[in-house]
C-alpha positions as CSV (number, residue, x, y, z in Angstrom):
1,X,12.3,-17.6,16.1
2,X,11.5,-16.5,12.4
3,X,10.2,-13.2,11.6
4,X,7.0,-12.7,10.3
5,X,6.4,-12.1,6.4
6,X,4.5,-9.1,7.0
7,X,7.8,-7.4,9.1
8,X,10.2,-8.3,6.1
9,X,7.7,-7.7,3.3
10,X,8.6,-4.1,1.5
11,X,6.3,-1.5,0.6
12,X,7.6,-1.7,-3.1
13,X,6.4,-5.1,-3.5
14,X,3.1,-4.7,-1.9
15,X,2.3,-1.1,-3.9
16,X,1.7,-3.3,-7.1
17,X,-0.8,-5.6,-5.8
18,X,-2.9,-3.0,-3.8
19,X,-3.3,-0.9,-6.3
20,X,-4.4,-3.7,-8.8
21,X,-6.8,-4.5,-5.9
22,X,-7.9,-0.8,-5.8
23,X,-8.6,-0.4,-9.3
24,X,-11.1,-3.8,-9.5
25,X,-12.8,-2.5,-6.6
26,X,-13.3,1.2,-8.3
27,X,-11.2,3.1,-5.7
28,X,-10.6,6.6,-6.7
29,X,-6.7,7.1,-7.3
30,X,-6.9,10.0,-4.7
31,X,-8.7,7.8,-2.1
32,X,-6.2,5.4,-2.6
33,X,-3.4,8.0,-2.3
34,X,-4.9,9.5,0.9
35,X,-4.8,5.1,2.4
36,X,-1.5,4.8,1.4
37,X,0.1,8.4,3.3
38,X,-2.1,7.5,6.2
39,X,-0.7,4.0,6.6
40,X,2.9,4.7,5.7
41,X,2.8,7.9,7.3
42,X,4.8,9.3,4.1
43,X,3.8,12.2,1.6
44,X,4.1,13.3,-1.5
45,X,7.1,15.3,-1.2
C-alpha cells in the first residue's frame, strides 16, 4: 500500500504556496504566523 502525498509532502515545499495563498486572500503576516505554529506545533525560536 502507497503512502499518501499529504504524509510524504514537506513543510518546506508547502510554506511557499500557502503563503502565496495567504497574501491573495489579505491574511495578515502575523495571522498567518500564529496558523502555521498552531499547526506545526513549532515556534519562532
Amino acid at each position: 500500500m502507497e503512502k499518501h502525498r499529504v504524509f510524504t509532502t514537506s513543510f518546506a515545499s508547502v510554506y511557499p504556496h500557502y503563503v502565496t495563498k495567504a497574501k491573495k486572500k489579505a491574511v495578515q503576516k502575523q495571522k498567518q504566523m500564529k496558523l502555521f505554529f498552531w499547526l506545526t506545533g513549532y515556534d519562532q525560536k
